[in-house]
N, C-alpha and C positions, 0 to 999 in steps of 0.2 A: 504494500500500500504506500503511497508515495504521501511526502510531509503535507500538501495543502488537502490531501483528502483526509486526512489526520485532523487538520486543524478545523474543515468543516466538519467532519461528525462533531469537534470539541465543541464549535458554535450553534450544530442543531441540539446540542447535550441541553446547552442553555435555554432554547426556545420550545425544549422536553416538555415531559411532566412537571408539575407541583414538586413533587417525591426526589426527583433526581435536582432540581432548581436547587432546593433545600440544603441535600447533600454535600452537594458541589460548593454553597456558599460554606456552608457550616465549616468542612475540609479548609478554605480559606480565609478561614478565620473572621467571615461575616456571616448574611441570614438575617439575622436578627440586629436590632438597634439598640444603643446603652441602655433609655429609656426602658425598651422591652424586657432587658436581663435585669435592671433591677426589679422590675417589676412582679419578675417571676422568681427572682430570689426572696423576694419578702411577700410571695405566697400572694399576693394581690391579682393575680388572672390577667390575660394580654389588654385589658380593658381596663385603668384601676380609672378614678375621680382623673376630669383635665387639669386640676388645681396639682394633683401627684403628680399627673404626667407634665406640667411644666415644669415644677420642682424637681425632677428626676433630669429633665433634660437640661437645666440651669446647671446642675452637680457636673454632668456628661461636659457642657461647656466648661467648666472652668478645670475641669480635668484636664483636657484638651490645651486650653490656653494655659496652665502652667510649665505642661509638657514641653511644649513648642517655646513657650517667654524663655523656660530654661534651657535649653539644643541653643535659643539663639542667643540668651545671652553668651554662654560657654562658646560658640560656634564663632561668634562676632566679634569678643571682645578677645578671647586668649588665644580660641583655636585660628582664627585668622593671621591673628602675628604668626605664631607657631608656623603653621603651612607656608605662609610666606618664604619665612625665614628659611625652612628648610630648603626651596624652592633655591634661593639666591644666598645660598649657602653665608648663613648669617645668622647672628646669635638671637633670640627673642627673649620676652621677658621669662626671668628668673631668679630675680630677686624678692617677691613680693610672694610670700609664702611656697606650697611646696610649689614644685616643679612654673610657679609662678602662677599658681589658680590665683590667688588675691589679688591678683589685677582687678577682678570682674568688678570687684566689691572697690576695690580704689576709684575706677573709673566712672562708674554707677555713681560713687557718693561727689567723684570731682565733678561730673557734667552736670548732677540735678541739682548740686549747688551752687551751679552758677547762673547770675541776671539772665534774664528773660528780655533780652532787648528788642524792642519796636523800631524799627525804623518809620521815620518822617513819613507823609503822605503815603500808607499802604493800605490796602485795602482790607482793613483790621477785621471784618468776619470770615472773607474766604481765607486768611494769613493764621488766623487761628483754629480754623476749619481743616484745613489742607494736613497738617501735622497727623490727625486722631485719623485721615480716610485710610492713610497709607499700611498700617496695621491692622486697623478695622476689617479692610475686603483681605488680606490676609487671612486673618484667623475664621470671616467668614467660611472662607474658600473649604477650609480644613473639617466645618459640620459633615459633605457629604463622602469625606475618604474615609473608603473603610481603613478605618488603622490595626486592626488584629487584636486579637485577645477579648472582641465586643466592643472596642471602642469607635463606634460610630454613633455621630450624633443623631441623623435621619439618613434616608435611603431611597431618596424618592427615585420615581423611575425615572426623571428627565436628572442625571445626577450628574452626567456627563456637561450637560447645556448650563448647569446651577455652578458648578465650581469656574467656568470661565468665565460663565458671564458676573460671579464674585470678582474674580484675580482685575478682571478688567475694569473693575473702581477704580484701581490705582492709576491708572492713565487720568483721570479726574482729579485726583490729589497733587499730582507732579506735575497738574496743566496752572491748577489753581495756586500753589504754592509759586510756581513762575510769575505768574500774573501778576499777583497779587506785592510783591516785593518791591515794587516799585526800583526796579535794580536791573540793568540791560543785561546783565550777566547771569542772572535768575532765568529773566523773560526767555533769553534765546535758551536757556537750559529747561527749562518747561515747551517749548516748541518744539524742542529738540526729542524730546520724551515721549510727546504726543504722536510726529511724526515716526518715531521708530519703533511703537505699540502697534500702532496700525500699520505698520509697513510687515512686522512679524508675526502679528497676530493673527492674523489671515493664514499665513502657513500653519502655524501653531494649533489651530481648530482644524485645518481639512486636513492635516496629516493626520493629528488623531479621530479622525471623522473615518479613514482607514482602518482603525481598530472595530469600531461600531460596524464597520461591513463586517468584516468576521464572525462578530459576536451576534450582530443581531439584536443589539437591546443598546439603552443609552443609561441603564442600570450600573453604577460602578462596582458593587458586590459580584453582579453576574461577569460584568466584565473580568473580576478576580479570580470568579470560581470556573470560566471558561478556560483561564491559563494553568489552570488546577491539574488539567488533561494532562497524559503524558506523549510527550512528540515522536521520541525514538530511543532505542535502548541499544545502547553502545556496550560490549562486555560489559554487563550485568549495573550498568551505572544508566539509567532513567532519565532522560533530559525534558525538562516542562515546554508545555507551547508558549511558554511566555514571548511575547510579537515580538522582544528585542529579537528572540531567535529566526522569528517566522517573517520577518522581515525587516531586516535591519537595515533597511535601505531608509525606512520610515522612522524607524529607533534615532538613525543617525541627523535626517532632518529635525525631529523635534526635539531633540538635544542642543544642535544651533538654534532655533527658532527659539527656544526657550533659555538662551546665551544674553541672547537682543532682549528679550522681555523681562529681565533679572536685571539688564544692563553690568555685563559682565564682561571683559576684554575678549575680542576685540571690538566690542558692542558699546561699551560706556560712556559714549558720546554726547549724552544728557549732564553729564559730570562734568568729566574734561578737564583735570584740575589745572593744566598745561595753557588750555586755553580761555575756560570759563571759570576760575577761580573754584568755586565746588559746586555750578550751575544752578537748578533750581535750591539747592539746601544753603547757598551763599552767605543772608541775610538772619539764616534761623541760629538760634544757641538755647545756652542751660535744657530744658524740657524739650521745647520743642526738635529742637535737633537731634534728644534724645528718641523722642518717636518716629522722625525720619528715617533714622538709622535703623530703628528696629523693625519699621515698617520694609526696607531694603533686604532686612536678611529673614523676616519672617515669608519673603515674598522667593527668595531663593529655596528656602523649605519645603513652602508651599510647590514649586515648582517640581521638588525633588520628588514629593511624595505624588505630585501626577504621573511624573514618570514610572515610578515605581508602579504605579496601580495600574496603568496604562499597557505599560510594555516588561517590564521587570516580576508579575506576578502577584501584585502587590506585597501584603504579609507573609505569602507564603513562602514556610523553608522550614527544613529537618531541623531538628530535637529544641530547636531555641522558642520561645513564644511567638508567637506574628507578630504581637509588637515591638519585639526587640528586633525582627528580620527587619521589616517596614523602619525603625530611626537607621537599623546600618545602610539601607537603599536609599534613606534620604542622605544620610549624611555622606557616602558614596559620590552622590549627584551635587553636592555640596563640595565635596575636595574636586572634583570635576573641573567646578567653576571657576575655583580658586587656585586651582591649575591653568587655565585661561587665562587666567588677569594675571600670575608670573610670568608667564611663557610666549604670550602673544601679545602683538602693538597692537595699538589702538587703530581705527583705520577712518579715513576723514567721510565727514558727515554725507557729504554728496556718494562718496563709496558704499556706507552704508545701507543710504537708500535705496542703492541700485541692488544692491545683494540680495535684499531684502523683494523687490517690485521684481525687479529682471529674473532673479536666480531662484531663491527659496519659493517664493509662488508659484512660478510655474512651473520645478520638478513637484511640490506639494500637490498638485492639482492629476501632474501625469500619474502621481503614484497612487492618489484616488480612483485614476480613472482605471488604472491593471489591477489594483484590488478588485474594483469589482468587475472588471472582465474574469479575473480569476473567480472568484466567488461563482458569478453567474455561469463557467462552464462546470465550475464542478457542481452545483445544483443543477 
């Protein structure tokens, strides 16, 4: 039996019965929603009071955002010097407890204690507005990933269409925070931001609009428990359909697409420190540039964990929890990034855009279009 006839029975698996639907999530560490597991741990039935089930789902949220506030503190403040430095073989911090973890707590207490400065004539609601989107559609994005172990907040069927169209707030925050600065060096760094969301965003959705031909649902659970299948067995070692395998032509576009929409070298063009001082974030400090920055690296998480769920299996993998599989595929996709931004220049804005319009769209669109030729001959 040849791999894509593999891969569609794993996508008729999906569009099966109830019974096997179940299974396939369950194995991958979904199915069910946080909400529903506590519910059924404290004996209350899939149905308790809406007053529980928003209480249930608040606890699910704030699980989730301490999860992720902690990866990105840890991820942002110490492991990014760290990788850095490895990178550009150079010493990082290590004087400030062990192995130099007490930065985080250094940093946290030097940036939020520092003046909250306004500049002159800014447009003082969207300037204070802009800081809270950037984090906000972040950790929105993060309700519908199944994360393993039961940690998903909801699961609706359109979960595929709910998490971009989350992530894609922040193109809102980094237009308004430009705008709003009253600063040319902001302005053209929020233009700049704008332009290169929508320039990569569009590949970004049809490449993994290729996944959904596979699978057949735009369910992310199903999508997880589709890659659950096993693809081919090699001396006695099992390999998953997970799509980076089954097409990694697709894996490898939405890895660049999702470079540019992270703004991560050679993507960073919204920044710029070379040319636009620190672009849209110029003008902010103390707090609020503290939520800039968190919003940037909860936004590269967010990224990782599409990928993972998308093309990497999501949660799923031997003997450890899903949710421990799912932070090592985020944070994976994370040193990725941060392997980019050592390793590659930055490339000028009008490049960009052509990469982005010319290049990544329209192989994104041809690989939609041999998905489903393929699809459609083997059904």
């Amino acid at each position: 039996m040849s791999v894509s006839e593999i891969v569609f029975q794993a996508g008729n698996a999906t569009n099966g019965s109830g019974a096997a639907n179940a299974t396939n999530a369950s194995a991958a560490g979904g199915g069910q929603t946080f909400p529903e597991i506590l519910s059924g741990l404290l004996g209350l039935g899939p149905n308790p009071d809406p007053g529980l089930q928003f209480l249930f789902a608040v606890v699910g949220a704030t699980l989730i955002a301490v999860l992720f506030l902690t990866i990105a503190a840890v991820g942002g403040i110490w492991g990014k010097r760290k990788i850095t430095a490895a990178f550009t073989d150079r010493i990082a911090v290590n004087r400030v407890g062990p192995f130099g973890l007490l930065i985080i707590v250094a940093d946290a207490v030097r940036l939020l204690s520092k003046e909250v400065i306004i500049p002159d004539s800014v447009d003082r609601p969207a300037f204070d507005i802009a800081p809270m989107v950037l984090p906000f559609s972040a950790l929105l994005g993060f309700a519908v990933i199944p994360l393993g172990s039961g940690l998903q907040l909801a699961d609706p069927e359109t979960g595929f269409v709910f998490v971009f169209a989350a992530s894609s707030l922040a193109s809102l925050g980094l237009l308004m925070s430009g705008y709003s600065s009253n600063n040319k060096y902001s302005f053209l760094g929020g233009l700049r931001a704008l332009a290169q969301n929508l320039a990569y965003e569009i590949p970004l959705v049809v490449t993994g609009a290729s996944v959904v031909l596979f699978t057949g649902t735009l369910k992310l659970s199903e999508v997880v428990a589709v890659q659950s299948q096993p693809l081919l067995t090699l001396g006695g070692l099992t390999i998953p359909s997970w799509f980076a395998f089954v097409n990694p032509f697709a894996f490898v576009l939405f890895l660049i697409a999702n470079l540019a929409e992270v703004g991560r070298n050679p993507f960073d063009t919204p920044e710029a420190p070379g040319e636009l001082v620190a672009g849209y974030m110029t003008e902010y400090s103390g707090a609020y540039f503290v939520l800039l920055y968190l919003g940037e690296f909860l936004h590269i998480f967010l990224g990782g964990a599409i990928i993972a769920t998308l093309f990497l299996g999501g949660p799923a993998g031997p003997v450890l929890p899903g949710l421990v599989w799912m932070v090592i595929k985020i944070l994976a996709v994370y040193l990725f990034t941060q392997w980019m931004r050592s390793a590659m220049p930055r490339v000028r804005i009008d490049q960009m855009i052509e990469i982005g319009w010319k290049g990544l769209l329209v192989m994104s669109f041809a690989n939609l279009v041999l998905t489903a030729i393929l699809v459609g001959v083997i059904a």
